[in-house]
C-alpha positions in Angstrom: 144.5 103.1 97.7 141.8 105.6 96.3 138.3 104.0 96.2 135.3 105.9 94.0 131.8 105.0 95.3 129.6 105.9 92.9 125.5 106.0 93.7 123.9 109.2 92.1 120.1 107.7 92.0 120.3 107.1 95.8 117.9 109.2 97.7 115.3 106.7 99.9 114.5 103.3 100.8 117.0 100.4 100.1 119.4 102.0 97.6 120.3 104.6 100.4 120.7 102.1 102.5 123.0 100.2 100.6 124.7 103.3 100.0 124.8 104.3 103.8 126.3 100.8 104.4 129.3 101.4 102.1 129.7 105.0 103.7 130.0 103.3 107.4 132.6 100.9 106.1 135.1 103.7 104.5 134.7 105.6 108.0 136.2 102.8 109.5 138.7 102.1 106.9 141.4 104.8 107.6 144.2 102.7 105.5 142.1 103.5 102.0 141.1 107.5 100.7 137.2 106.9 99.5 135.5 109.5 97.3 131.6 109.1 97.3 129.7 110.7 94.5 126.1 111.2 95.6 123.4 113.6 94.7 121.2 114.4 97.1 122.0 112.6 100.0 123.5 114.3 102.9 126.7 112.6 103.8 129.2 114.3 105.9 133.3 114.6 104.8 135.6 112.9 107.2 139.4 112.3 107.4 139.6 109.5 104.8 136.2 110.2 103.3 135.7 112.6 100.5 132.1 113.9 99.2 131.2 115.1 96.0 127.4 115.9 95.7 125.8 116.5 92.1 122.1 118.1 92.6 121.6 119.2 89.5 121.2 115.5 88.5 118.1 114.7 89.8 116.2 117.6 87.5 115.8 115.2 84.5 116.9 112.1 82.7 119.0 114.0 80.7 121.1 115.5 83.2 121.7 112.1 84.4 122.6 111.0 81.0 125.4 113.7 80.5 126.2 113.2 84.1 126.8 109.2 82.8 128.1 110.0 79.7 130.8 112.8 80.3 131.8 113.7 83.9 131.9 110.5 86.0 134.5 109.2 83.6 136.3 112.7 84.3 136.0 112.6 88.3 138.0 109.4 88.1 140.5 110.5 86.5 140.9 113.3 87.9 141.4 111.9 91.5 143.4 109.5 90.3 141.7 106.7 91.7 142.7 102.7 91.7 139.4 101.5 91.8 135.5 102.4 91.0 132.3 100.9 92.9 129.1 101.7 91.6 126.4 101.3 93.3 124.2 102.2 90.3 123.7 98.8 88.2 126.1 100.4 85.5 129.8 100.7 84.9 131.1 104.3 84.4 132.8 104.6 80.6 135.9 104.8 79.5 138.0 104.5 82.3 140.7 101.8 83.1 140.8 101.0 86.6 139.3 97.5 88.5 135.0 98.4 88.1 132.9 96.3 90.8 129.5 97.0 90.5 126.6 96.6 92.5 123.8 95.3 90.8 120.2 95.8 92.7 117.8 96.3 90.0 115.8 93.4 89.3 113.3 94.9 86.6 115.5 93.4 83.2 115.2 90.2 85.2 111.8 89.8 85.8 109.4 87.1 84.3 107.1 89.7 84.1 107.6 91.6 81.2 105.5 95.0 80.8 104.5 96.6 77.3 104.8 100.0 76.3 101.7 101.0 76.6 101.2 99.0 79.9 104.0 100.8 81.8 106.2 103.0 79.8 109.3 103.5 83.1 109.3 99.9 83.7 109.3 98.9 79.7 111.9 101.6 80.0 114.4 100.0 82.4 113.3 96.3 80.6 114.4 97.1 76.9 116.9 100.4 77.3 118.2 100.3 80.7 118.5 96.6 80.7 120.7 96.3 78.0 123.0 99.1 79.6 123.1 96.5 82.5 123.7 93.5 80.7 126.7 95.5 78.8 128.0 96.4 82.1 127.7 93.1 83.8 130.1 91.8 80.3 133.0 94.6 81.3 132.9 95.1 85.6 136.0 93.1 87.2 133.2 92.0 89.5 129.4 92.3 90.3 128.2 92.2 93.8 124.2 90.9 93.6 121.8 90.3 96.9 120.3 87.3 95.8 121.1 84.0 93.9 118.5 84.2 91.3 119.8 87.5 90.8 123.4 86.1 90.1 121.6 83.1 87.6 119.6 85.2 85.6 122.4 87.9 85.2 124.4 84.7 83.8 121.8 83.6 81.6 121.0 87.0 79.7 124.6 87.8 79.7 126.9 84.8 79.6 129.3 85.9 81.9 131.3 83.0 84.2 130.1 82.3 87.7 133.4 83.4 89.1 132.6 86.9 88.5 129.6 87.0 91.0 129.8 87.8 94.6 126.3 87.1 96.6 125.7 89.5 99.2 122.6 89.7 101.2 121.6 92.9 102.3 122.6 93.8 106.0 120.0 93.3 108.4 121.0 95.3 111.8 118.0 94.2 113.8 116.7 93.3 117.4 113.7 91.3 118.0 112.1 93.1 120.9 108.7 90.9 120.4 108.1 87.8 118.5 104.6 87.1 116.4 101.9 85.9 118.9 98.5 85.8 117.7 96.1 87.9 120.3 92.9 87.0 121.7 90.6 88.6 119.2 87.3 88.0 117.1 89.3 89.2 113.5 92.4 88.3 112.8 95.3 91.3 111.4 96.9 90.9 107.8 100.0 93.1 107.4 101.6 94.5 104.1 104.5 97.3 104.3 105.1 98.5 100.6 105.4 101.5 98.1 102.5 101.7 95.6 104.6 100.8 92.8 102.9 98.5 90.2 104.9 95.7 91.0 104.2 96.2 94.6 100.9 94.6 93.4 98.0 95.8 95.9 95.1 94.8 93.6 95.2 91.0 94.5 94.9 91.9 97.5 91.9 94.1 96.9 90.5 91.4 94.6 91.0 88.5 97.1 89.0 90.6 99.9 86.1 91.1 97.3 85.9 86.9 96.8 86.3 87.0 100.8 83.1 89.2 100.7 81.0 86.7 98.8 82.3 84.2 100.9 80.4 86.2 103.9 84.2 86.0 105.4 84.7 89.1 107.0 86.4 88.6 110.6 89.7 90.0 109.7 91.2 93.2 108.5 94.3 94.5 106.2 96.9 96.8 106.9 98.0 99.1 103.8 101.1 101.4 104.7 99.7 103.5 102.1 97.7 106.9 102.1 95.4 105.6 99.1 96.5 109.2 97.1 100.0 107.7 96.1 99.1 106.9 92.3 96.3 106.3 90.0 96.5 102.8 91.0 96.1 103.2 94.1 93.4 105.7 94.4 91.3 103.5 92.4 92.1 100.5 94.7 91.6 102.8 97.8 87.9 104.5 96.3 87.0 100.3 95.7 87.8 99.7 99.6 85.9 102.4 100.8 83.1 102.4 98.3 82.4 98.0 98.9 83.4 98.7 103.1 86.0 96.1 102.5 88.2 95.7 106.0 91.3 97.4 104.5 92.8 100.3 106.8 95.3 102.7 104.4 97.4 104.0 107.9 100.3 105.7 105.9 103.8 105.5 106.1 105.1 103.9 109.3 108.7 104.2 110.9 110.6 100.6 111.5 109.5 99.9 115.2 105.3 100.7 114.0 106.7 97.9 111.6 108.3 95.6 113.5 105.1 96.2 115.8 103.0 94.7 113.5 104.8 91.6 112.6 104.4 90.4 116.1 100.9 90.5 116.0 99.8 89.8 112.0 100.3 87.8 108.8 102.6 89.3 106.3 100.5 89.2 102.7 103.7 89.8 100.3 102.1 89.6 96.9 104.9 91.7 95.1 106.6 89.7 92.3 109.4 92.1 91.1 112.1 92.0 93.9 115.6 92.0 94.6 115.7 90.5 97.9 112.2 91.3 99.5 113.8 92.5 102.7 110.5 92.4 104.5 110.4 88.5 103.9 113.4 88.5 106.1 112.2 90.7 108.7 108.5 88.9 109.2 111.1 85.8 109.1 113.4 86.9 112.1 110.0 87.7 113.8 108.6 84.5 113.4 105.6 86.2 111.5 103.3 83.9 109.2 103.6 84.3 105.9 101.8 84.1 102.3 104.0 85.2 99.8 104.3 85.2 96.2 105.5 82.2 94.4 108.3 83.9 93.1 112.2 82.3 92.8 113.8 85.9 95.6 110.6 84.7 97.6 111.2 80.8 97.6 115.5 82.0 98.5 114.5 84.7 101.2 112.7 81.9 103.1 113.8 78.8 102.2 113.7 76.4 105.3 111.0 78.8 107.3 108.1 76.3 108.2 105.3 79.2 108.8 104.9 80.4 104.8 102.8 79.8 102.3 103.2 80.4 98.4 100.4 81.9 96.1 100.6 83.0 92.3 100.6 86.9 92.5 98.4 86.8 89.5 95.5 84.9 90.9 93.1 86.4 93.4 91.7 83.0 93.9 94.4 81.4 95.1 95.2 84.4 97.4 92.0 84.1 98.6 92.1 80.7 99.4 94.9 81.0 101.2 93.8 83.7 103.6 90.9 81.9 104.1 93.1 78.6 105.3 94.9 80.8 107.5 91.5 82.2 109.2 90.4 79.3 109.8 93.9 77.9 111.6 94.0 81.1 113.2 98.1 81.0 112.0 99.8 79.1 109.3 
């Protein structure tokens, strides 16, 4: 059988990796032929395993529009394939083979909803993209989702039967070298490992400290994997840090084991409230990190039945606060 993987966004962080996942598993599958069309990722041809890289579509939306519209349908055809998987949270047109698609973005989903002039990308993928997705939820064979809520909310905008879900969680190839352990120390560590994205939703965090402050509670400090120049956002949030001394250290990207480091030895603050899966939720998890996180439904799934979590509403500083104030005091949730 001829299988087309298609994933032309992929280029970093968990869309490659579910992308990388699928490559390992048509290595391994020498009974199937498996075509993978990619742009800029650097995946090698093998036996069974076919690459066709497309650049060019990363130089605008419109390129990957006519890329969309007009030559994925064409590639399939061409090679004559039984079945498509896209990785891309949309069906490629007009073809008639079995579609499975992998559906990872949760921004049509969200509770939050963002306004034009609040965040024009994300109102973007909420009211144009969204409804792209939702039309190719209706006409895949099958949708593959990471989560639950995923799966329920994807039936309650579209309509679609339960039947035609399959819930995958994301791979997690990982060995605990060191479990949490809180150290001998006068200031306890708080730990969050995220993009500056919007969503990612640093400014709580930055307005809880500042409550903290007028508390006179200042015996801990904040990791940001951040380098404070990422966005506007963020520079703002990084000039109120510096400017008001609060204890917030912006130490840059870090590779996994600098991660995995940390969670033995701080409390994961996870205020982001637009997620698929939150795969850090699962690693502090397997670590037996503390956790606050927000009160969000892939939150409450990621961790359900884990004893050392608390929930806070990402919209309230307060509340964070409060809670990172609790945990000072126990010295560990």
């Amino acid at each position: 059988m001829k299988i087309m993987v298609f994933d032309v966004p992929a280029e970093s962080g968990g869309a490659l990796t579910v992308l990388n996942q699928y490559y390992d598993t048509a290595l391994k599958d020498i009974n199937n032929e498996w075509f993978f069309v990619i742009s800029t990722p650097q995946l090698k041809e093998y036996g069974n395993v076919k690459v066709l890289r497309y650049p060019w579509i990363k130089k605008s939306w419109f390129h990957r529009l006519f890329f969309d519209r007009f030559v994925a349908s064409k590639l399939a055809r061409k090679y004559n394939v039984d079945e498509v998987l896209s990785l891309q949270n949309v069906v490629v047109p007009r073809i008639k083979v079995k579609q499975t698609l992998y559906l990872h973005q949760s921004l049509p989903f969200a509770e939050k909803r963002y306004k034009l002039n609040e965040n024009f990308k994300f109102w973007v993928y909420q009211n144009v993209i969204g409804k792209l997705i939702f039309k190719s939820i209706k006409q895949a064979d099958k949708v593959i989702v990471q989560t639950k809520w995923i799966r329920d909310a994807a039936i309650k905008k579209t309509g679609v039967k339960k039947e035609k879900f399959i819930v995958k969680h994301p791979k997690l190839n990982l060995t605990v070298k060191k479990i949490y352990s809180m150290e001998e120390k006068d200031s306890k560590l708080f730990f969050y490992p995220a993009s500056g994205m919007d969503y990612k939703n640093h400014r709580i965090i930055v307005g809880a400290c500042k409550k903290l402050m007028h508390e006179g509670i200042n015996n801990y400090n904040i990791i940001f994997t951040l380098e404070g120049n990422e966005n506007e956002e963020i520079k703002k949030l990084y000039e109120i840090s510096k400017h008001n001394n609060f204890p917030i250290q912006f130490v840059g990207s870090l590779n996994i084991n600098e991660v995995y480091e940390y969670y033995s030895k701080s409390t994961l603050v996870f205020p982001s409230y637009i997620e698929t899966f939150g795969l850090p939720l699962l690693e502090a998890r397997r670590h037996n990190t503390p956790i606050l996180a927000s009160d969000c439904a892939f939150s409450h799934e990621v961790l359900d039945g884990y004893n050392r979590v608390e929930f806070f509403d990402p919209f309230d500083e307060t509340d964070l606060s409060l809670k990172m104030q609790n945990s000072l005091k126990m010295n560990v949730i």
